[in-house]
PQR file with spaces between the fields and no chain letter, atoms N, CA, C, O and H, PARSE charges and radii, in Angstrom:
ATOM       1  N    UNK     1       4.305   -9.820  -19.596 -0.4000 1.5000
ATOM       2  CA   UNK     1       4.943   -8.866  -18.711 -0.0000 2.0000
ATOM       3  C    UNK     1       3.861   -8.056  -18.005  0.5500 1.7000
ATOM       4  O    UNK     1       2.882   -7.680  -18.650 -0.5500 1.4000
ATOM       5  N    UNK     2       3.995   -7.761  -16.672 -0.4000 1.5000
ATOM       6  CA   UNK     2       3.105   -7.237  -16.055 -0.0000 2.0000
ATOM       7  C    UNK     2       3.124   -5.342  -16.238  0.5500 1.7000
ATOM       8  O    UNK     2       4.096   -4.624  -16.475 -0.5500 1.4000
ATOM       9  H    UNK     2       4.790   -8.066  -16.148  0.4000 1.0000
ATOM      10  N    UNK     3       1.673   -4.951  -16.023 -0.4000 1.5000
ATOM      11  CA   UNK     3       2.275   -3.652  -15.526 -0.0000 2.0000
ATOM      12  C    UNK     3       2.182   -3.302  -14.063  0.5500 1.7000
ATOM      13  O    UNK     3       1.499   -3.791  -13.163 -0.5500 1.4000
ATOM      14  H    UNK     3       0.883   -5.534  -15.831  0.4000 1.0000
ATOM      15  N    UNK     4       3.320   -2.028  -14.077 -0.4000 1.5000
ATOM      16  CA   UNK     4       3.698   -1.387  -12.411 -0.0000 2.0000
ATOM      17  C    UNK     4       3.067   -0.399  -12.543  0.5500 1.7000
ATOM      18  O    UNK     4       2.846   -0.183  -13.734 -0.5500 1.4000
ATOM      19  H    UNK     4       3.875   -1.631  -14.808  0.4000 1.0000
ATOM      20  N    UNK     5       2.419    0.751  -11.510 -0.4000 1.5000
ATOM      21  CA   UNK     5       2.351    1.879  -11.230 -0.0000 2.0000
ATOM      22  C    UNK     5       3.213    3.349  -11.194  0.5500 1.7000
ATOM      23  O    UNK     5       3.614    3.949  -10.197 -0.5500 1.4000
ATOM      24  H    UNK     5       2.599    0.576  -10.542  0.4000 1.0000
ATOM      25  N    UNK     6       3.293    3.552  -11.983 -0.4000 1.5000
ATOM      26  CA   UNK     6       4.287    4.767  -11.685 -0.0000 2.0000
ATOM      27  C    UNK     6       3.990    5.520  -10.354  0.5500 1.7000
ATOM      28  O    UNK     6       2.829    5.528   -9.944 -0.5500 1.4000
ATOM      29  H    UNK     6       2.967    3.064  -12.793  0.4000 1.0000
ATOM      30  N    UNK     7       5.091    6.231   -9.571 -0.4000 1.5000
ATOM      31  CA   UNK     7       5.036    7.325   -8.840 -0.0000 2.0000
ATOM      32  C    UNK     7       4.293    8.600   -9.236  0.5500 1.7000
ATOM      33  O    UNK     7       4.352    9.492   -8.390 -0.5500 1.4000
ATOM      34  H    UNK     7       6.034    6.224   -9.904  0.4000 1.0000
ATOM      35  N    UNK     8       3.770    8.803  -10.084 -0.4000 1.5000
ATOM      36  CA   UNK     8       2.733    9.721  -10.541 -0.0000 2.0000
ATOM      37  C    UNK     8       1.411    9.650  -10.793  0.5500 1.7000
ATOM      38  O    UNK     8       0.738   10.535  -11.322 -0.5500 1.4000
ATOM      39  H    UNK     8       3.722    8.078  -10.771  0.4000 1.0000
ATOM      40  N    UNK     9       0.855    8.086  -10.233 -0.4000 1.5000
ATOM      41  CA   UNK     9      -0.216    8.095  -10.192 -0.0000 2.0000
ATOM      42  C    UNK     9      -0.993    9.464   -9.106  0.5500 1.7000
ATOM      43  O    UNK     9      -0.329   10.089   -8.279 -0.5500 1.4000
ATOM      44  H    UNK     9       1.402    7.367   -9.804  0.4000 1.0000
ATOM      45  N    UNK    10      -2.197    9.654   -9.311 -0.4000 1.5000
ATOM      46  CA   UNK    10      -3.106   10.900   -8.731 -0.0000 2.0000
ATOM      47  C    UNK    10      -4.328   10.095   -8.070  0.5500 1.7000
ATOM      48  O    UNK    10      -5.395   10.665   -7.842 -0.5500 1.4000
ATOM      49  H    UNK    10      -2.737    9.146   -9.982  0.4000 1.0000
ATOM      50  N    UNK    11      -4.040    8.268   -7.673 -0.4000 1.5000
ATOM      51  CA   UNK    11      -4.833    8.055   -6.654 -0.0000 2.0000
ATOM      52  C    UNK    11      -6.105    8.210   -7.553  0.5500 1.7000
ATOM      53  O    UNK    11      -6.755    8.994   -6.861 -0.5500 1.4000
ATOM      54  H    UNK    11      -3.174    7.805   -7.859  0.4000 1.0000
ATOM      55  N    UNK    12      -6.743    7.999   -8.475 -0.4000 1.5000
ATOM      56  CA   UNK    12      -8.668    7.992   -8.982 -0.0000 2.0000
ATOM      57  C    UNK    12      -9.331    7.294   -8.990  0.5500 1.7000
ATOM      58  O    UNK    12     -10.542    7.312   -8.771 -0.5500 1.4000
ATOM      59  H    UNK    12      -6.215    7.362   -9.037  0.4000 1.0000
ATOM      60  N    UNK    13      -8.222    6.038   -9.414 -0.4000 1.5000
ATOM      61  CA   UNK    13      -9.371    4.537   -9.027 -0.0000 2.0000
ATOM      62  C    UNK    13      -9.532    4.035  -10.542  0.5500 1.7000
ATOM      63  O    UNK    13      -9.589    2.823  -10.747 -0.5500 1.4000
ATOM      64  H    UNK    13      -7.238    6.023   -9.592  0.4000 1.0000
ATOM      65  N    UNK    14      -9.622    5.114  -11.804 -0.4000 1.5000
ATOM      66  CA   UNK    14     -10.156    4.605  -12.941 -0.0000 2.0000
ATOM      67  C    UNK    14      -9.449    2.963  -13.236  0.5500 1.7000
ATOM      68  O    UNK    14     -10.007    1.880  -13.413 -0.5500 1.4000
ATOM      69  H    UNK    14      -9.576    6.099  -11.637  0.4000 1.0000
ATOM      70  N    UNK    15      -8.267    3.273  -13.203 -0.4000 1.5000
ATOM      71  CA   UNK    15      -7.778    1.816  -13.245 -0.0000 2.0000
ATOM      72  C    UNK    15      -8.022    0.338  -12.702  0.5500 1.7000
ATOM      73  O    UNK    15      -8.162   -0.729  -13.299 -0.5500 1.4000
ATOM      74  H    UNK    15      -7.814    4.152  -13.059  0.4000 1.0000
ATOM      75  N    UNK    16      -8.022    0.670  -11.353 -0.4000 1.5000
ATOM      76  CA   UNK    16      -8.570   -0.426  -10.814 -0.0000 2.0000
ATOM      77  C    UNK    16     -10.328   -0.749  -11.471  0.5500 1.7000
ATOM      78  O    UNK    16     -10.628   -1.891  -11.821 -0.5500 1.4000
ATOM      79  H    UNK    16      -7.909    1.537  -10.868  0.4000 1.0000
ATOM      80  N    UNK    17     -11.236    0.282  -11.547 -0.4000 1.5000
ATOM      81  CA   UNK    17     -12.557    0.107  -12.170 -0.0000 2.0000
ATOM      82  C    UNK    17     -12.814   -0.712  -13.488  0.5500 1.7000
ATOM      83  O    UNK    17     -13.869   -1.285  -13.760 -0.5500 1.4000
ATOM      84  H    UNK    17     -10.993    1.209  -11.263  0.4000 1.0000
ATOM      85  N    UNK    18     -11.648   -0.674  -14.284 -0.4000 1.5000
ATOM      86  CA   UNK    18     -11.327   -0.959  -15.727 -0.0000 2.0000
ATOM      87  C    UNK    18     -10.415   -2.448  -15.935  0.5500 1.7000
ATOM      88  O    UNK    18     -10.365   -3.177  -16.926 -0.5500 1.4000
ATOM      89  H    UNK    18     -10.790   -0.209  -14.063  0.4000 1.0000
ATOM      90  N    UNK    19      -9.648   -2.597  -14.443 -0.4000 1.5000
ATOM      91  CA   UNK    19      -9.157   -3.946  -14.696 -0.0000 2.0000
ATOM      92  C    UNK    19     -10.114   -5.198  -14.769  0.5500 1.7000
ATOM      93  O    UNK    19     -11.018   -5.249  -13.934 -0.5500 1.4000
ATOM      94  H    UNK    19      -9.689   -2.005  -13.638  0.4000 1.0000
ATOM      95  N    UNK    20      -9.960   -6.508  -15.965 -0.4000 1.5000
ATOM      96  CA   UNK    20     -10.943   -7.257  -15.931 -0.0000 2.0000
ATOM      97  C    UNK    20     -10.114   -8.245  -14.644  0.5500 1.7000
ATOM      98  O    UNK    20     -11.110   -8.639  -14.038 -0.5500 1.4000
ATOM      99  H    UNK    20      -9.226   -6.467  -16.643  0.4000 1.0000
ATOM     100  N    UNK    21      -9.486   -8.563  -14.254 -0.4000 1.5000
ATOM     101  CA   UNK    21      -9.069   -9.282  -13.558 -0.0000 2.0000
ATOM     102  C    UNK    21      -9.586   -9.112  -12.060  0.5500 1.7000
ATOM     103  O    UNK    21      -9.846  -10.078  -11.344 -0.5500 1.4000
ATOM     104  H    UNK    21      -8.676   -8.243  -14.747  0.4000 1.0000
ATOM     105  N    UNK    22      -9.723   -7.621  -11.613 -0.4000 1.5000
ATOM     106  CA   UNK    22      -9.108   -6.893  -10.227 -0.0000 2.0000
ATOM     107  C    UNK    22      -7.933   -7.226   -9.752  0.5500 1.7000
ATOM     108  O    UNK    22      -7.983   -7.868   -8.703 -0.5500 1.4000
ATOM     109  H    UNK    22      -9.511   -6.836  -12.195  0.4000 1.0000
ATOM     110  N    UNK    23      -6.999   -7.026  -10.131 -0.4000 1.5000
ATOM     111  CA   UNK    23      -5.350   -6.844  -10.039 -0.0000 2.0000
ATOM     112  C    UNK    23      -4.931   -5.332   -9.162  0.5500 1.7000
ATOM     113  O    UNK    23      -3.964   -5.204   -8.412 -0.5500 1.4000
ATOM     114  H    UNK    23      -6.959   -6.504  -10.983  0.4000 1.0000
ATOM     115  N    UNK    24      -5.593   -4.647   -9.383 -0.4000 1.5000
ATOM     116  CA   UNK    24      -5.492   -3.352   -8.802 -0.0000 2.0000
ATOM     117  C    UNK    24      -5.854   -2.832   -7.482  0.5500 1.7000
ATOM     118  O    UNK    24      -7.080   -2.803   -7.375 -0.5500 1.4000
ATOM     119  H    UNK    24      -6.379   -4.750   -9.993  0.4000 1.0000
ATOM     120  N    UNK    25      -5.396   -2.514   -6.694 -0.4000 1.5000
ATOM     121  CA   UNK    25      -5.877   -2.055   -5.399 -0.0000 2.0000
ATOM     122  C    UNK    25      -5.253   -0.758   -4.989  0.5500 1.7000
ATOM     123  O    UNK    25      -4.140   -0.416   -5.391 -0.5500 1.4000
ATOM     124  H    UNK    25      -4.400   -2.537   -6.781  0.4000 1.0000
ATOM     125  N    UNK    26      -6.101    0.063   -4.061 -0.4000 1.5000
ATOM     126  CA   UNK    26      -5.606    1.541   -3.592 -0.0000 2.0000
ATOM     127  C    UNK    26      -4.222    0.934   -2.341  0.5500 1.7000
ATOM     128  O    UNK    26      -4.407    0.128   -1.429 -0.5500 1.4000
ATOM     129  H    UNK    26      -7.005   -0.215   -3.734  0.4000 1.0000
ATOM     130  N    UNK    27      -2.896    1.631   -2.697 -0.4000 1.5000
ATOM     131  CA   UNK    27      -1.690    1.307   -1.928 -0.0000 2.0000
ATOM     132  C    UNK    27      -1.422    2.340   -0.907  0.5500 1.7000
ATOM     133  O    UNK    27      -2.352    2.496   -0.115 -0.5500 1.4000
ATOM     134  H    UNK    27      -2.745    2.286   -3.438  0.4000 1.0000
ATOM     135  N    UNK    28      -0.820    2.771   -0.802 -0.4000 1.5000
ATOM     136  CA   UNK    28      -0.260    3.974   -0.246 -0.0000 2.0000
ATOM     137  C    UNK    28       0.153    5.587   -0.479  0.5500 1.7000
ATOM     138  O    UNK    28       1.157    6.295   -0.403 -0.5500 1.4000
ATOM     139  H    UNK    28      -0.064    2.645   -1.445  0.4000 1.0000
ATOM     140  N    UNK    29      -1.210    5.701   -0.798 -0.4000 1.5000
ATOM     141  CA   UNK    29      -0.957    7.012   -1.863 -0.0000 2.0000
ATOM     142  C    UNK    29      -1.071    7.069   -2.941  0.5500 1.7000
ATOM     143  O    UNK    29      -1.507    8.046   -3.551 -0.5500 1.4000
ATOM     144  H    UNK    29      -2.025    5.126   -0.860  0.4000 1.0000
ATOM     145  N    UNK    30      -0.637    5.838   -3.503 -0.4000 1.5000
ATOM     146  CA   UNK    30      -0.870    5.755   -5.016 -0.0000 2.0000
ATOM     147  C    UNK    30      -1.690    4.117   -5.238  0.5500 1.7000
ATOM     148  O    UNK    30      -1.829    3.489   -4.188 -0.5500 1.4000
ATOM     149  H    UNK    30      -0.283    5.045   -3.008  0.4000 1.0000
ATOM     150  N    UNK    31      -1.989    3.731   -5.972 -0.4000 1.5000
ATOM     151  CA   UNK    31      -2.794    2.172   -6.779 -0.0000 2.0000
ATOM     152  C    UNK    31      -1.524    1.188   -6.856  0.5500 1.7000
ATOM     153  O    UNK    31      -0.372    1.620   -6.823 -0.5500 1.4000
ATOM     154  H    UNK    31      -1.876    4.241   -6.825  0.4000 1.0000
ATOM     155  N    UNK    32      -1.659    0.615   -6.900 -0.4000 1.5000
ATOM     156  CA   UNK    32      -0.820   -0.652   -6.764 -0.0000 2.0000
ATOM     157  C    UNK    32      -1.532   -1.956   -7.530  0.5500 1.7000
ATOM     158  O    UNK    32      -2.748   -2.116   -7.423 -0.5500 1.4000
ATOM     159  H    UNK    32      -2.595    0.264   -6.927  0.4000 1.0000
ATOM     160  N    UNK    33      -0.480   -3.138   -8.527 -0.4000 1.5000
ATOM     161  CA   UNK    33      -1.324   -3.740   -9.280 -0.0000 2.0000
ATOM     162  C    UNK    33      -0.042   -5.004   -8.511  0.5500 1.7000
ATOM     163  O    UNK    33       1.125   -4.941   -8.124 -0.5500 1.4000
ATOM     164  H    UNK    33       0.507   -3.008   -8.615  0.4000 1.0000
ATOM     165  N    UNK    34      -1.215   -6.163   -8.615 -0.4000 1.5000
ATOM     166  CA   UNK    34      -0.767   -7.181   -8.253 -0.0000 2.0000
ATOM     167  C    UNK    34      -0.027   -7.838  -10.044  0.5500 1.7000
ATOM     168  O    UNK    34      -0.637   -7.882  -11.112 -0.5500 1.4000
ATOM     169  H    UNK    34      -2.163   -6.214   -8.929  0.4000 1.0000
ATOM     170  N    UNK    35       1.353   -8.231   -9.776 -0.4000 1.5000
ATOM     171  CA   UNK    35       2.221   -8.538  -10.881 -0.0000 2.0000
ATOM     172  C    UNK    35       1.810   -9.857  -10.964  0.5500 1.7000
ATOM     173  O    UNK    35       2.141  -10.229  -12.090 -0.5500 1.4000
ATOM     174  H    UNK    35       1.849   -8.194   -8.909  0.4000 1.0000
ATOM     175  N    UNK    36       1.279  -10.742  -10.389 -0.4000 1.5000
ATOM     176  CA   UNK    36       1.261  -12.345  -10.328 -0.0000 2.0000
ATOM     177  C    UNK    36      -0.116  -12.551  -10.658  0.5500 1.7000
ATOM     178  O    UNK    36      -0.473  -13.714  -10.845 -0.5500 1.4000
ATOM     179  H    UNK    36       1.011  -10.439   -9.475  0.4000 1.0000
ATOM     180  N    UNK    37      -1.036  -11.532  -10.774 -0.4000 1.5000
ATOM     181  CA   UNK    37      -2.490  -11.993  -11.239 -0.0000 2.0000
ATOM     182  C    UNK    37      -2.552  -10.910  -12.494  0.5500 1.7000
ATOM     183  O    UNK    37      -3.554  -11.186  -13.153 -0.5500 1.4000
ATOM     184  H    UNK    37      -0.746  -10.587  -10.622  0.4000 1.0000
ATOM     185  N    UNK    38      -1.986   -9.998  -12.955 -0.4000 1.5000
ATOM     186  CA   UNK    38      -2.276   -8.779  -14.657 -0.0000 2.0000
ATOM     187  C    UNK    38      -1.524  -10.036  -15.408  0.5500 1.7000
ATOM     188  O    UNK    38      -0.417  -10.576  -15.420 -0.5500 1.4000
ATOM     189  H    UNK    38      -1.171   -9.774  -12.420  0.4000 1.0000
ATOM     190  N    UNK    39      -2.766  -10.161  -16.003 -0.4000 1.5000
ATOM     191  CA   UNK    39      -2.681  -10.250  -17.510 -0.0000 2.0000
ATOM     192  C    UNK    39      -2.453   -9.983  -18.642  0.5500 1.7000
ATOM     193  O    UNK    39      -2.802  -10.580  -19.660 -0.5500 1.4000
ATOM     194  H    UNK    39      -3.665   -9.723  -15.993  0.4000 1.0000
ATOM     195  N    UNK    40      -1.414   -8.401  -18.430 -0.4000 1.5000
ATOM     196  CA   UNK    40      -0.834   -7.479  -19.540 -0.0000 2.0000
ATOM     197  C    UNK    40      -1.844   -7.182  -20.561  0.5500 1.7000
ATOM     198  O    UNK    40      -1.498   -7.228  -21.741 -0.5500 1.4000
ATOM     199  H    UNK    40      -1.130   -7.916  -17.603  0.4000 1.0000
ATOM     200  N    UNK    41      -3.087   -6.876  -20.240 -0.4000 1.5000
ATOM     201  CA   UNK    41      -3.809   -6.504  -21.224 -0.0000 2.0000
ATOM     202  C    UNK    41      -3.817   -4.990  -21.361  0.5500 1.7000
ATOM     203  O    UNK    41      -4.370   -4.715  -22.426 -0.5500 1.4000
ATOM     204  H    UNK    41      -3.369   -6.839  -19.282  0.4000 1.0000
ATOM     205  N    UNK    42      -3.428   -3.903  -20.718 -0.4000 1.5000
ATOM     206  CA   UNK    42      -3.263   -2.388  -20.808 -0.0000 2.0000
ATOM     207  C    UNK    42      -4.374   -2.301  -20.908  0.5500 1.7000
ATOM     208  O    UNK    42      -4.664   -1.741  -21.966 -0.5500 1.4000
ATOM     209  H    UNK    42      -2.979   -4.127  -19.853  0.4000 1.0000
ATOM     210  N    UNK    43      -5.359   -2.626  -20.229 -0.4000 1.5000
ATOM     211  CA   UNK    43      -6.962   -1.615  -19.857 -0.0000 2.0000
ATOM     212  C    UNK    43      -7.032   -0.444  -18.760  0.5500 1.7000
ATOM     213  O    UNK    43      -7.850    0.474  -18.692 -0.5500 1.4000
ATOM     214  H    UNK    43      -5.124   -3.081  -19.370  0.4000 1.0000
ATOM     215  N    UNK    44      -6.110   -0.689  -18.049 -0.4000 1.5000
ATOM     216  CA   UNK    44      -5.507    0.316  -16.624 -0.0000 2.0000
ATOM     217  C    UNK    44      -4.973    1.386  -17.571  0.5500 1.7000
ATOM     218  O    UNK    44      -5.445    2.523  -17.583 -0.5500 1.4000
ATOM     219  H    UNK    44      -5.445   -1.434  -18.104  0.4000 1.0000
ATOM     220  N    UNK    45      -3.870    0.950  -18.448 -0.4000 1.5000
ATOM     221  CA   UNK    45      -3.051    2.476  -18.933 -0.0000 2.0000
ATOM     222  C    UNK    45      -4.090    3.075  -19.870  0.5500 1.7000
ATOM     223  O    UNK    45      -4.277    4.288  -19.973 -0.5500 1.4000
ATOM     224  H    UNK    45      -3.486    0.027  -18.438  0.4000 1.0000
ATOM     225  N    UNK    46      -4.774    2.109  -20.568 -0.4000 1.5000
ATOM     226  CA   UNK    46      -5.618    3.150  -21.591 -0.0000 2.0000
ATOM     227  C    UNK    46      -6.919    4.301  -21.128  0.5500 1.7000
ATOM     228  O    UNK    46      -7.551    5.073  -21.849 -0.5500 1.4000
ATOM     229  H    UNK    46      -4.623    1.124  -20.485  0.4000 1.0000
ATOM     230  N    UNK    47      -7.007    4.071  -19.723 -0.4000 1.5000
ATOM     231  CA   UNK    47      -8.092    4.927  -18.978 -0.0000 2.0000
ATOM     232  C    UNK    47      -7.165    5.684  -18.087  0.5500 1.7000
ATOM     233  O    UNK    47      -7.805    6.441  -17.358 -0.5500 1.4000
ATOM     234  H    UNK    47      -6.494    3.444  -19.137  0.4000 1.0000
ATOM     235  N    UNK    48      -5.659    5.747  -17.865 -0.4000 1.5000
ATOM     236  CA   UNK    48      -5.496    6.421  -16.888 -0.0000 2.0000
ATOM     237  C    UNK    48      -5.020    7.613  -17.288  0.5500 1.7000
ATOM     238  O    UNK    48      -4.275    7.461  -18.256 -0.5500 1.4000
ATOM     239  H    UNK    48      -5.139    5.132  -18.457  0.4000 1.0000
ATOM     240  N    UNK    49      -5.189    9.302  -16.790 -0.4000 1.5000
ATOM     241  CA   UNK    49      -5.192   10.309  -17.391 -0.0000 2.0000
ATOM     242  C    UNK    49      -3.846   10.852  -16.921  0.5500 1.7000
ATOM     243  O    UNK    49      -3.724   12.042  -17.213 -0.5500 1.4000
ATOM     244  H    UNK    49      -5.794    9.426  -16.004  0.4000 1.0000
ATOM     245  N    UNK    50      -2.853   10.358  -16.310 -0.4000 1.5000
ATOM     246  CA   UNK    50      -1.074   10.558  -16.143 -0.0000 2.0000
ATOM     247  C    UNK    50      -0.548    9.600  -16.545  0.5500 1.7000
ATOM     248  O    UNK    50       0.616    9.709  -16.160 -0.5500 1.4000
ATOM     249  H    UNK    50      -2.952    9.391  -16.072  0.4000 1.0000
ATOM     250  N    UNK    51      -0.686    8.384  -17.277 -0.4000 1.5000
ATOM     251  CA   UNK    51      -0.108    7.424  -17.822 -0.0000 2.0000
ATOM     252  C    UNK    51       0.508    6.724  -16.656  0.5500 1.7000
ATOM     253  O    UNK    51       1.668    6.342  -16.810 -0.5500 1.4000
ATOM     254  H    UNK    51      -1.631    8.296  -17.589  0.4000 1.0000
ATOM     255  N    UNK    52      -0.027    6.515  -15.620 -0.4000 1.5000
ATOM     256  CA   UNK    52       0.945    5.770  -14.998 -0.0000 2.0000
ATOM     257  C    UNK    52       1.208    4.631  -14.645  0.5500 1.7000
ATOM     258  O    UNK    52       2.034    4.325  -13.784 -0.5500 1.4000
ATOM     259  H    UNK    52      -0.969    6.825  -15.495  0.4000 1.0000
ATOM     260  N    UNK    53       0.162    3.503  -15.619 -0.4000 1.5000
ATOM     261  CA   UNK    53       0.430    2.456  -15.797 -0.0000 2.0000
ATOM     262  C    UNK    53       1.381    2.194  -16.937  0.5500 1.7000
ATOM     263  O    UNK    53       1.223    2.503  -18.118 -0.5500 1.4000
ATOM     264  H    UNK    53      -0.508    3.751  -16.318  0.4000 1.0000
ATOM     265  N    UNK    54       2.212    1.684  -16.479 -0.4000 1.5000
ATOM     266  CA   UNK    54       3.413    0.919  -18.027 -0.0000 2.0000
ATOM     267  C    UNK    54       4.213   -0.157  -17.619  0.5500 1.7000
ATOM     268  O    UNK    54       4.907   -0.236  -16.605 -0.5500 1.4000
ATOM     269  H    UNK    54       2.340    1.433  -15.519  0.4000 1.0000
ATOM     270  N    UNK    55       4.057   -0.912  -18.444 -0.4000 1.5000
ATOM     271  CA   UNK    55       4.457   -2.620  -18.449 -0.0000 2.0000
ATOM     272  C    UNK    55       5.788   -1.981  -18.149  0.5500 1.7000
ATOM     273  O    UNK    55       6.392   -0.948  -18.439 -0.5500 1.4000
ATOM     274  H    UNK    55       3.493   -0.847  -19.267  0.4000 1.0000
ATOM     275  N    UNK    56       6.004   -3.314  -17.275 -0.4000 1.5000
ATOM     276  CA   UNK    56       7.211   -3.261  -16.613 -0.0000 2.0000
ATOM     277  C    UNK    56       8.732   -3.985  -16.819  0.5500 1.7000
ATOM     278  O    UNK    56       9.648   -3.732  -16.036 -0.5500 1.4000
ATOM     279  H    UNK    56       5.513   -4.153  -17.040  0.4000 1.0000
């Protein structure tokens, strides 16, 4: 199962820095993770400081 971005991301980047894949990219205000390339490994949620990565 992939993870989504919550609406409470704060935009920092740590996530995308931390994905081994690069699944992650800056969206529209907030990070955005590509669902068809995460590998559900939660390296994004465990660095992000609003939780706003969570499997989806």
């Amino acid at each position: 199962m992939a993870y989504v971005i919550k609406d409470n991301c704060i935009s920092c980047g740590a996530c995308a820095a931390e994905c081994p894949v690069s699944c992650i990219s800056e969206g529209d205000g907030i990070y955005v993770i590509d669902g068809s390339s995460c590998i559900d490994c939660g390296s994004c949620a465990g660095v992000c400081p609003v939780d706003a990565p969570q499997p989806e």
